[in-house]
N, C-alpha and C positions, 0 to 999 in steps of 0.2 A: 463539479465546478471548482469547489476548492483545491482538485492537482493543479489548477491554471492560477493557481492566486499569487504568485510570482509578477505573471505578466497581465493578469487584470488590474490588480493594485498596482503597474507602475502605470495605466491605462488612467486609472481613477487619478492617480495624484498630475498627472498632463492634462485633466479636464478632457478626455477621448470620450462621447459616446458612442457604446456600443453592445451589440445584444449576447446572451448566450443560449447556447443546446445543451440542455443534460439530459442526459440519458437516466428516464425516471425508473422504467422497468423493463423487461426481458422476459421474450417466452424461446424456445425451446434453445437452438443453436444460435447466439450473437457473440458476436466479436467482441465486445466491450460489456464492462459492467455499470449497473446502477451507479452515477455520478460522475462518468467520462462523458466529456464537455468540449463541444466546439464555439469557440468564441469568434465574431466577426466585429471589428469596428465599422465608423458611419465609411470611411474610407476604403474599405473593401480588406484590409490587414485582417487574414483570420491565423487562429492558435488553435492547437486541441485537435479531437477527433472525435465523434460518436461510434462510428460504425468500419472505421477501415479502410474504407473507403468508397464501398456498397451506394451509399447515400449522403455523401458529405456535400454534394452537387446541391441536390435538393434540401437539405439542411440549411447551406451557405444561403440562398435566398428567402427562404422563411424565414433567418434572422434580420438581415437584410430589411424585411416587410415590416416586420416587429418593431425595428425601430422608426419606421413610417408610421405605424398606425397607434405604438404605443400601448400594443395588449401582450397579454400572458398568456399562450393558446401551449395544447398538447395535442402532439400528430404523431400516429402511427405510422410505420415501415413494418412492412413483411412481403413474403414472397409469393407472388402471382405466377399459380399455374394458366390460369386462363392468356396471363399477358406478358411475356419471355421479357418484354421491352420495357415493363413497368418500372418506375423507381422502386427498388427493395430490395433484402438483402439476399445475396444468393448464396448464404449459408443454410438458407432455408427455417431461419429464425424470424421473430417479430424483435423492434423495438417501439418502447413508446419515447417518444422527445417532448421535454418543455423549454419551450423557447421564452426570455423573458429579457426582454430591453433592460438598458441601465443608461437612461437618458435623463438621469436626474433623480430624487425622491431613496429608497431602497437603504436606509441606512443600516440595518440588520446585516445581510449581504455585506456593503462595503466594510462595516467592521470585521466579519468575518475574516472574508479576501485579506484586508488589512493584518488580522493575528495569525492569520494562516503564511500569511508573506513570513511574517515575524519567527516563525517556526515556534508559534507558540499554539498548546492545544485547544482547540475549540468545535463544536460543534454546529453543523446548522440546517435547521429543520425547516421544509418547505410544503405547504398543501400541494398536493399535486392532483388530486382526486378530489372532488367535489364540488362544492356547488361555484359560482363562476365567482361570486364574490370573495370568493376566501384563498382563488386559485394563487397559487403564485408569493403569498403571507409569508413570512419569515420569521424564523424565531431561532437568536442564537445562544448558544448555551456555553458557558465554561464549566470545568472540573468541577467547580469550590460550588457552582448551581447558581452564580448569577447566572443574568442574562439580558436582552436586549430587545426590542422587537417582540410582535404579537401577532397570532394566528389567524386573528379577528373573531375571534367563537368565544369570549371570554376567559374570565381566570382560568376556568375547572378544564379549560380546552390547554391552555400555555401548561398549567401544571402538568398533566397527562404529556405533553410532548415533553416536557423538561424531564420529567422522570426516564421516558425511553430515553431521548438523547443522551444523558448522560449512561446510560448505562451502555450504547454504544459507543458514545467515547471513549471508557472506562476500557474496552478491547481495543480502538480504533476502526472500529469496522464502519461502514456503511450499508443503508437496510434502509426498509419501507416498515412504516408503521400502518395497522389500522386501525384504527378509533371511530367512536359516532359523535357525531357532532358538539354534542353537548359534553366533551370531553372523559368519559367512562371509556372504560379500555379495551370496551365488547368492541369486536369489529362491527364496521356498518357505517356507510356513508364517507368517510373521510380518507383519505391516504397520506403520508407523510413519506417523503423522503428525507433521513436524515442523515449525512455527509459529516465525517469525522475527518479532523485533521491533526494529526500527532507530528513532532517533529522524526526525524526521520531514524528507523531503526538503525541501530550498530553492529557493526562489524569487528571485533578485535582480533588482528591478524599476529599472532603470537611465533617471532625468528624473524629477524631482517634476513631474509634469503633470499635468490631471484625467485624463488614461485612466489613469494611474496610481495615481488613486483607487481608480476602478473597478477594475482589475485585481489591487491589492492584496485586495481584499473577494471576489474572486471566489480569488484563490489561496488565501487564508484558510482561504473555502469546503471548498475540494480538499483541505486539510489540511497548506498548505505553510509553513512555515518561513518567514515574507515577510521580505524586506529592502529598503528602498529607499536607492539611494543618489544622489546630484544633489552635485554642485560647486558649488551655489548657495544658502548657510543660507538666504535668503531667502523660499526655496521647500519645503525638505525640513525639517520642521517636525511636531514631532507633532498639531499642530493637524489640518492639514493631510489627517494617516493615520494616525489612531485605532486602526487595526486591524492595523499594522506591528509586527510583532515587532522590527523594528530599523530606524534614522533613521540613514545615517551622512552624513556633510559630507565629499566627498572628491571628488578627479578618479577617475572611473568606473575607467580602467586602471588608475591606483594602489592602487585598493580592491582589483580583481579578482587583482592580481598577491599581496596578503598575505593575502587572506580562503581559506578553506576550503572544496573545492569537489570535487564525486563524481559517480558516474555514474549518479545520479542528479536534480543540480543542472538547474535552469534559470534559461536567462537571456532575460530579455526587455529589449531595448535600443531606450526610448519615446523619446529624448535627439531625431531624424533634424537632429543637428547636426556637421557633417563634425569639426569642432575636437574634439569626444568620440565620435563614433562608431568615426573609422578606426582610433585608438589603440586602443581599445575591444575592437571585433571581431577587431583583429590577434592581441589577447592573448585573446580567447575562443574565438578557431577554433581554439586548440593544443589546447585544453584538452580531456578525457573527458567531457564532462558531457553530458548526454541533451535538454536544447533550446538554443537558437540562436535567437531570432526579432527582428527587426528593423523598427519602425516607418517608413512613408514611403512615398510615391508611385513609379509605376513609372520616373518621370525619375530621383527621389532614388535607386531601389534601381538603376540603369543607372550612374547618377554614384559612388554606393557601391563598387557591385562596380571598377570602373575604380579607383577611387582605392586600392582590398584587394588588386589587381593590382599598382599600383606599389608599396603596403608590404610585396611580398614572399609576400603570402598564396596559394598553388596553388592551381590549378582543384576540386584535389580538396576541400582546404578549403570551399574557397568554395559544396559542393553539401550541407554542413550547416546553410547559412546559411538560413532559413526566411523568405522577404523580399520581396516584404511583408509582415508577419506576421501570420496568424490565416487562416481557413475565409473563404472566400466565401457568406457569408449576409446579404449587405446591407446590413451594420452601418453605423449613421450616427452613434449616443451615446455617450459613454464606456462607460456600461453594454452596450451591446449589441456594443461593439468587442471589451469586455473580454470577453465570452462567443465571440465567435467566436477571440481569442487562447486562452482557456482550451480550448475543443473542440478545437483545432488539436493545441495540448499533448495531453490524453488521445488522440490517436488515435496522435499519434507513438509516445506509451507504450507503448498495446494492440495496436498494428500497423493501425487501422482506418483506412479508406475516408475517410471523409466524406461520403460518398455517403448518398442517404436509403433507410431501411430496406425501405421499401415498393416488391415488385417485385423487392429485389435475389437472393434465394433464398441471402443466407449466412446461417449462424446467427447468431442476437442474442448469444448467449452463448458466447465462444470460450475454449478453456482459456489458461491464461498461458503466455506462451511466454518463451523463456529472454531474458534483456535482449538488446539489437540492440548493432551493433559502433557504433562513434561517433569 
């Protein structure tokens, strides 16, 4: 629910009622994960997605209902051998949906929605499993461990969710909790979905270049945070990169060494010019952050690596360096270079192949796995 907190909180601040779908869990092959959310106002305006499109049909009027009758219900989708015709998903997965009106009351949620609009971090944990009275409860959590909102199971129940939530906020992930009632952390009887919302990871596109163009518009795409930065005003211009959340004029290491940067960060280093690369990557192989890729030919990335050896940088270093950077797809244009650097990124993320689908017998849909070491 919270990717929609953009367009739910401009919802809530119009006084709009209207219900949402999230998608609470998942069994084998589904298109979406835990916390992708179809929203429908009392006017029929829907956002979001659960399923792809499998079941948004039958989604769209359960919410619909929801806000007629004013309850909190969960419905499963899966796929029916017996009935070709049934509503479900014909990736041949299950989902479960909780549908939950917002016709008033829910203040946990709207603040949520609300800090999550703000692009500030927050957390928000929902019963999704168990008894009817508790279904639907909310409890939202921030970093620092306030919080708002309660699960209805008492203290020892909110404590136990506040300790999980925060620790998947701590990554950013989203995940099902299980607990027993009485708040202990033995599974049994309860389920929580907890929905983390971080503002959104970065991108530091290192050479005002035209792949730099291209790459900025394709990071964008992906939902990143862009930055470009170049040594050169002449080049790093907002003419230039329209679609740059930030322009800085600076020598690359300089920037990298005062800007702010997580593990979730990427860096793509388009510059393949020795005078800003080896300073460059000396200060970005220390770092946490989750890509590394580096423009240039196999001589430039043979010359590179040799010159990251005399400034000191380890072998072990040197095996996060991503170099030449992006997927082998034949890319010849800025744009199509930019798409094989971008695919390169998503696979590092999701742990994928690159390999093509066809033939290979792993699932398309794989659960999220816990962040990789870096």
């Amino acid at each position: 629910m919270l990717d929609l907190a953009g367009p739910l909180h401009a919802w809530i601040e119009e006084g709009r009622e209207f219900a949402v779908a999230t998608v609470v869990s998942v069994g084998g092959s589904a298109p979406r994960p835990p916390g992708a959310a179809l929203a429908v106002a009392a006017d029929g305006t829907a956002v979001g997605s659960v399923s792809g499109g499998c079941v948004e049909g039958a989604v769209y009027d359960l919410c619909l209902q929801a806000l007629q009758d004013g309850e909190t219900v969960v419905e499963r989708f899966g796929y029916s051998d017996e009935d070709a015709f049934a509503v479900g998903l014909t990736c041949g997965g299950t989902i479960d949906v909780m549908i939950t009106p917002f016709a008033g009351g829910r203040p946990a949620e709207r603040a949520a929605l609300a800090a999550a609009a703000r692009a500030e971090p927050v957390a928000l944990a929902r019963v999704v499993r168990g008894p009817s009275g508790l279904l639907g409860r909310a409890l939202l959590v921030r970093p620092d461990g306030s919080s708002e909102g309660g699960l209805g199971g008492g203290p020892e129940l909110d404590r136990a969710a506040l300790d999980h939530a925060r620790a998947l906020l701590d990554t950013g992930r989203t995940g099902t909790v299980e607990l027993s009632e009485d708040g202990s952390h033995c599974p049994g009887g309860l389920t929580l979905l907890v929905e983390s919302a971080l503002p959104p990871p970065r991108m530091i596109v290192f050479g005002a270049i035209d792949f730099a163009s291209a790459l900025v518009r394709a990071g964008a795409f992906l939902g990143y945070h862009v930055t470009v930065c170049d040594a050169r005003p002449v080049f790093a211009t907002r003419a230039r990169f329209p679609q740059a959340d930030e322009i800085v004029v600076d020598w690359p290491d300089r920037y990298l060494r005062r800007t702010e940067t997580d593990g979730r960060t990427v860096l793509c280093v388009l510059t393949h010019d020795a005078k800003f690369d080896i300073p460059l990557l000396t200060e970005a192989l220390r770092l946490p952050v989750a890509y590394i890729g580096a423009m240039g030919s196999r001589r430039t990335h043979e010359d590179r690596n040799r010159r990251l050896r005399e400034a000191g940088v380890s072998e072990r270093d040197l095996t996060r360096l991503r170099s030449p950077i992006g997927l082998d797809l034949g890319a010849r244009t800025p744009e199509e270079t930019a798409v094989s650097i971008a695919a390169e990124i998503i696979a590092v993320r999701h742990g994928g192949t690159g390999a093509p689908l066809t033939g290979s017998g792993r699932p398309i849909h794989r659960p999220d796995r816990e962040p990789q070491p870096v």
